[in-house]
NUBA-595277 format. One record per residue: residue number from 1; residue in one letter; x, y, z of N, C-alpha, C in turn. Coordinates in steps of 0.001 Angstrom, whole numbers, plus 500000, padded with zeros to 6 digits. Example, Ala and Ser with C-alpha at 12.3 -4.5 7.8 and 13.67 -1.06 7.14 Angstrom:
2
NODE:1:A:513190:494310:507800:512300:495500:507800:513200:496700:507800
NODE:2:S:512850:497750:507080:513670:498940:507140:512900:500030:507870
//
This chain:
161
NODE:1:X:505929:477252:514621:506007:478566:515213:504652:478911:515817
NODE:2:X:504909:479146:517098:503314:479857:518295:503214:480916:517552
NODE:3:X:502026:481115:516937:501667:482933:516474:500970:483388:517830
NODE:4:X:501481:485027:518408:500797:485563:519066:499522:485727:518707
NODE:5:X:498599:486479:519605:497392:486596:519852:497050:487705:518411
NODE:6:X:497653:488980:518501:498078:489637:517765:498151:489147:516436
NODE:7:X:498767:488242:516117:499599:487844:514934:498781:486537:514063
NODE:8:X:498058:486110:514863:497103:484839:514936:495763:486152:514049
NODE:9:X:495139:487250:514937:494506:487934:514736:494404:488541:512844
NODE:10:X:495232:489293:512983:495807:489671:511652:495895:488302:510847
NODE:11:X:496780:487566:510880:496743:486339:509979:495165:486073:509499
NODE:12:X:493894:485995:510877:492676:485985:510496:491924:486823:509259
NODE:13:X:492268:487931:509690:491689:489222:509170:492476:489132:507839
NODE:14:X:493611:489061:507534:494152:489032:505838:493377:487663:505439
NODE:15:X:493348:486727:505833:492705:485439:504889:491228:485847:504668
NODE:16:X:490764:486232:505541:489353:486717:505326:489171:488123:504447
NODE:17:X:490367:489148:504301:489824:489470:503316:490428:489292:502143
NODE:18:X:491302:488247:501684:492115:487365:500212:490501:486582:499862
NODE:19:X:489695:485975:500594:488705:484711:500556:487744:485787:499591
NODE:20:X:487380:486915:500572:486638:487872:499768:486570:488630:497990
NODE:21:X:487994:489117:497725:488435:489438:496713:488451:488176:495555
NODE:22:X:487775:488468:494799:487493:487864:493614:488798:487335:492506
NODE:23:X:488635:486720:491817:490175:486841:490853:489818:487614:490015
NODE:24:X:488302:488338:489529:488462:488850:488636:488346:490100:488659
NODE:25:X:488420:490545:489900:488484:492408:490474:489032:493175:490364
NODE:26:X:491124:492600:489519:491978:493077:489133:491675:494392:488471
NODE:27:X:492127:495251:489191:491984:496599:488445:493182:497143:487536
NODE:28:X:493016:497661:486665:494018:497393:485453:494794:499007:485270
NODE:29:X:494166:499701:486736:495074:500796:486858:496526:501328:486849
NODE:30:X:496593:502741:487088:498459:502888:486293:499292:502211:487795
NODE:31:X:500282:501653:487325:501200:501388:488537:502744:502064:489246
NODE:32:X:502305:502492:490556:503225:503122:491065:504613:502521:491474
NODE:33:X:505664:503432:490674:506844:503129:490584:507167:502829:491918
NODE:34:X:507095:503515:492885:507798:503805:494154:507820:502268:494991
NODE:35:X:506677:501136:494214:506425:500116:494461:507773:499118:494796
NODE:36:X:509152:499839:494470:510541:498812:493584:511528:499562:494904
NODE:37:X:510667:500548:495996:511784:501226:496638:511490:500216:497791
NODE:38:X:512894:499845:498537:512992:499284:499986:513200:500630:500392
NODE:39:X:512138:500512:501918:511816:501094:502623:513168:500974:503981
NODE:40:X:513048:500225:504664:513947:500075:505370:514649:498928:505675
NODE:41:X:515894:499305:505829:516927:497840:506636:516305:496487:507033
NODE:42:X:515614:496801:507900:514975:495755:508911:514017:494940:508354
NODE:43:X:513596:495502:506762:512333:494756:506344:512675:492905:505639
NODE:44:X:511838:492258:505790:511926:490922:505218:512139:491262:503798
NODE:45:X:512542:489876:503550:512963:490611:501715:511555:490285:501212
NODE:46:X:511509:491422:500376:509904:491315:499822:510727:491477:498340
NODE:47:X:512084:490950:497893:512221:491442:496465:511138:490266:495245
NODE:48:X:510439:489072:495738:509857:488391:495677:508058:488879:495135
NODE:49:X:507818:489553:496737:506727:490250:496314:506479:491728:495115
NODE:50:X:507737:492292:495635:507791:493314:494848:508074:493195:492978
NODE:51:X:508312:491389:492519:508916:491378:491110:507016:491227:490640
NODE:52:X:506206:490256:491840:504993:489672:491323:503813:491487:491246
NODE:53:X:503719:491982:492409:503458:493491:491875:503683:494422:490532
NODE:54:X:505015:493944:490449:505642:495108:489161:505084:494021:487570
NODE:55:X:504517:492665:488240:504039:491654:486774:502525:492000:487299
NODE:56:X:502056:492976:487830:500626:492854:488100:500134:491874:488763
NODE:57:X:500676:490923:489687:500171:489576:490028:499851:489773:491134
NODE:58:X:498669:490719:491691:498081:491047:492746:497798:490000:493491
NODE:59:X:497188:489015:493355:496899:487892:493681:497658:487134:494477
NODE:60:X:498808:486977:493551:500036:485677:494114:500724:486831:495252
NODE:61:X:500222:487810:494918:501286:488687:496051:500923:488774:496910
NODE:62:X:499699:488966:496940:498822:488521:498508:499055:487380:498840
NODE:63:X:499176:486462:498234:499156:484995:498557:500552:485430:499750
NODE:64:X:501932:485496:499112:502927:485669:499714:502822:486664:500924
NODE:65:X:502606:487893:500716:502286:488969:501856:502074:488154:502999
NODE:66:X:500634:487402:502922:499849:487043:504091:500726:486158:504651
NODE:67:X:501799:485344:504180:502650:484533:505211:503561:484993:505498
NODE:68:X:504348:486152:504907:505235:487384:505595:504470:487675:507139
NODE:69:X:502810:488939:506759:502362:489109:507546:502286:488103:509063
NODE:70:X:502116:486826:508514:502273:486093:509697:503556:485869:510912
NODE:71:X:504515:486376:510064:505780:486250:510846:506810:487641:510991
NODE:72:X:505830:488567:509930:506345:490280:510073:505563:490839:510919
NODE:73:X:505834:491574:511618:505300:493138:511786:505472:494287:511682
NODE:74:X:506039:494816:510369:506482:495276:509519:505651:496555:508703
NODE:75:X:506208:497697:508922:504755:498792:507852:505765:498412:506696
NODE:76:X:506471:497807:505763:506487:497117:504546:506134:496506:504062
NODE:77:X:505736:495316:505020:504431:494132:504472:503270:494475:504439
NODE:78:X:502759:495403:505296:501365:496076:505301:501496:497068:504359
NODE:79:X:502631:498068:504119:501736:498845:502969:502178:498047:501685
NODE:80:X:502379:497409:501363:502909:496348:500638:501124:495653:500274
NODE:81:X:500756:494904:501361:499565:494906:501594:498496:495274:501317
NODE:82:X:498434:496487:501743:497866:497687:501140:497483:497993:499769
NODE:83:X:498849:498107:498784:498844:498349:497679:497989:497649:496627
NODE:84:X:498109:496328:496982:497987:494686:496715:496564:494538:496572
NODE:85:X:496241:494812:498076:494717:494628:498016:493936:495662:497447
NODE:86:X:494552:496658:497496:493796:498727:496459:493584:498012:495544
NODE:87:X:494830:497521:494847:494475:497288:493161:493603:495923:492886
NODE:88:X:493577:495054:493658:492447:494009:493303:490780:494347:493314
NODE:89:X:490804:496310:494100:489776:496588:494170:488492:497067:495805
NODE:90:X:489748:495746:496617:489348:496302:498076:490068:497159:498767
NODE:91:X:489114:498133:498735:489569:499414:498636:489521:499569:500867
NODE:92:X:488914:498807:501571:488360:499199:502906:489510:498180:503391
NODE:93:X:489956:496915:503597:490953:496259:503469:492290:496940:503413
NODE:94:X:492320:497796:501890:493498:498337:501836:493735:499516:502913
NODE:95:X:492542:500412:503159:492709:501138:504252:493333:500707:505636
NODE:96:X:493037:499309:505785:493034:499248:507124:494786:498916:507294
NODE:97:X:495205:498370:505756:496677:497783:506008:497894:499135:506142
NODE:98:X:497047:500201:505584:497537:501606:505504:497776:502061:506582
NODE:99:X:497080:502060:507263:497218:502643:508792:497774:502049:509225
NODE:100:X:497837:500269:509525:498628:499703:509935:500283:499555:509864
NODE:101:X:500204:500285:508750:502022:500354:507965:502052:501601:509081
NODE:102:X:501148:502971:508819:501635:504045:509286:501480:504382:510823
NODE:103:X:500863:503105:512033:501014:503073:513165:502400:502405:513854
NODE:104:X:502910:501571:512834:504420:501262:512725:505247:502029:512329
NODE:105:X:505254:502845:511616:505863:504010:511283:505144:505308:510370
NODE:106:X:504908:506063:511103:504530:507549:510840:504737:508048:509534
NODE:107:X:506394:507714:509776:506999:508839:508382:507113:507303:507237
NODE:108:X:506864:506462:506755:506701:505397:505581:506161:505805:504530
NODE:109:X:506715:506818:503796:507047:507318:502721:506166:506647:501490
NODE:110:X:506121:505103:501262:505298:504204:500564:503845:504276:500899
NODE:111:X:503517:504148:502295:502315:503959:502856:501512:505363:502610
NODE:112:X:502178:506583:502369:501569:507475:502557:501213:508064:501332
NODE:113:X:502003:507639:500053:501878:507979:498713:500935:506831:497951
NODE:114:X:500350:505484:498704:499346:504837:498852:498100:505371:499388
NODE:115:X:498302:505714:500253:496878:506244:501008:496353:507091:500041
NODE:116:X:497424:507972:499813:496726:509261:498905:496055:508721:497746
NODE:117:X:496878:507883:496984:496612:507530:495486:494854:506214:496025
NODE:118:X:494802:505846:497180:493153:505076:497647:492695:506148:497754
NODE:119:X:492457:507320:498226:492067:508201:498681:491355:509207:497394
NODE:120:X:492361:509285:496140:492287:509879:494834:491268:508783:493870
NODE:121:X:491607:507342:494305:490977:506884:493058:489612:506490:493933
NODE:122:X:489086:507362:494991:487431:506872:495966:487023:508329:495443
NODE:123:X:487932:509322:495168:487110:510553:495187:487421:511364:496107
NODE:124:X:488009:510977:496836:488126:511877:498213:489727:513172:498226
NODE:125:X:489644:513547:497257:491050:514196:496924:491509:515123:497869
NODE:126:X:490715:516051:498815:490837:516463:500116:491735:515823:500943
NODE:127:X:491505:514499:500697:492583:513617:501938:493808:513232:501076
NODE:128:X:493374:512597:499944:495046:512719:498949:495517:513779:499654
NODE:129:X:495159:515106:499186:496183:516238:499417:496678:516143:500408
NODE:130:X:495938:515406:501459:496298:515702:503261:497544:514982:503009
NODE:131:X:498056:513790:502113:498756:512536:502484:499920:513179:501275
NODE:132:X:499769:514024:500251:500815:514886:499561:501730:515524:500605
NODE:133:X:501090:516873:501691:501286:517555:502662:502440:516678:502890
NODE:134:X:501889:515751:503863:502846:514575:504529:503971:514394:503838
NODE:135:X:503934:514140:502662:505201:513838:501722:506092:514953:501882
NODE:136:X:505349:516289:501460:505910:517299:500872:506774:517815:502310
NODE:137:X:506078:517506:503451:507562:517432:505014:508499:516557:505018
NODE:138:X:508020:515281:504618:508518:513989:504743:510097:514092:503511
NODE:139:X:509864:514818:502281:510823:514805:501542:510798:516433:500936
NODE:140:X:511041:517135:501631:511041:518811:501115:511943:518942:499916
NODE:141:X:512814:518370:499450:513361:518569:497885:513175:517493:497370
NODE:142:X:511925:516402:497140:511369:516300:496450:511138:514628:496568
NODE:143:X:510932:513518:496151:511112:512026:496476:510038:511037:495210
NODE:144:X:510481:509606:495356:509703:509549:494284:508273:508993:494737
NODE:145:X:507515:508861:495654:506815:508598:496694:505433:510421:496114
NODE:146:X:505960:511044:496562:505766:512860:496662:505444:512743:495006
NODE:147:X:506188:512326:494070:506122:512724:492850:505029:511808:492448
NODE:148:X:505506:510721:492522:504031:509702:491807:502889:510112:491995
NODE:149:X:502723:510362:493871:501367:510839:494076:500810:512533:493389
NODE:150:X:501586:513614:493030:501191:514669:492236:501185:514339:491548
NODE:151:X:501550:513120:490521:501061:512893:489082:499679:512242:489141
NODE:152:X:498748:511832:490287:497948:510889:490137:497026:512025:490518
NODE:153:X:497155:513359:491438:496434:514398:492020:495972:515255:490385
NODE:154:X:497114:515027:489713:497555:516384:488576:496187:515504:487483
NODE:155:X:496148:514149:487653:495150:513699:486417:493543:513315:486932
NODE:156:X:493906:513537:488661:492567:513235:489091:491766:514663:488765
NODE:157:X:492369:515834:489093:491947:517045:489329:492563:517891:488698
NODE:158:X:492261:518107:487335:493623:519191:486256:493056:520286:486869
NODE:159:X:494386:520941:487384:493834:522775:488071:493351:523919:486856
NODE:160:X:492851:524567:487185:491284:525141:486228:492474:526543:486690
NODE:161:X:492031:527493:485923:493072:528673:485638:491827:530044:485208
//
């Protein structure tokens, strides 16, 4: 298979930053349920990636991702991506796969209850909230995306009374 220019690109940029990430960077943080939801129809089956995530196997899941990525273009494999690389610790990486999910699709429900929860565990809870907001249009009676991320807002920042 010819990889586009595009696709060749990205393929670059994920190996270079898997080469980077250490095996022992695993961050042993809480894990988000919403991780087990298919996003949409069209996506490659990630039920593969999604069993090695839910065993913590950040690692092997990148391993897999990055040859999805090579033949997806997909905001499932990227915030997928995303998630993958947050919890091994690369936190600038995971940003970039974030945006990339959410320049493929806007409203990606996963990608955006990710961002927040990178966003919460850098400190930056200002922008969590921005990426709650999003939810809280995105699913106005309520989702489990919206919920995970107020449980991660509710322990970053207990509201003072």
């Amino acid at each position: 298979m010819r990889l586009t220019p595009l696709r060749a690109r990205l393929a670059a940029t994920v190996a270079a930053c898997l080469a980077c990430v250490p095996a022992a960077a695993i961050v042993g943080s809480s894990t988000a349920r919403a991780v087990d939801i298919v996003t949409s129809k069209d996506a490659p089956d990630l039920a593969s990636v999604r069993a090695k995530i839910k065993a913590k196997e950040y690692h092997a899941a990148l391993v897999e991702l990055r040859g999805l990525a090579d033949t997806h273009q997909h905001a499932d494999v990227y915030s997928l991506l995303g998630f993958s690389l947050r919890k091994t610790g690369d936190y600038a990486a995971a940003l970039t796969f974030y945006k990339k999910a959410l320049d493929l699709d806007a409203d990606h429900k996963g990608a955006h209850e990710y961002l927040g929860e990178l966003h919460a565990e850098t400190g930056d809870l200002a922008k969590a909230r921005e990426q709650l907001a999003v939810l809280a249009k995105l699913c106005p009676q309520g989702c489990e995306e919206r919920e995970d991320l107020e449980k991660v807002l509710a322990s970053a920042a207990p509201e003072t009374k």
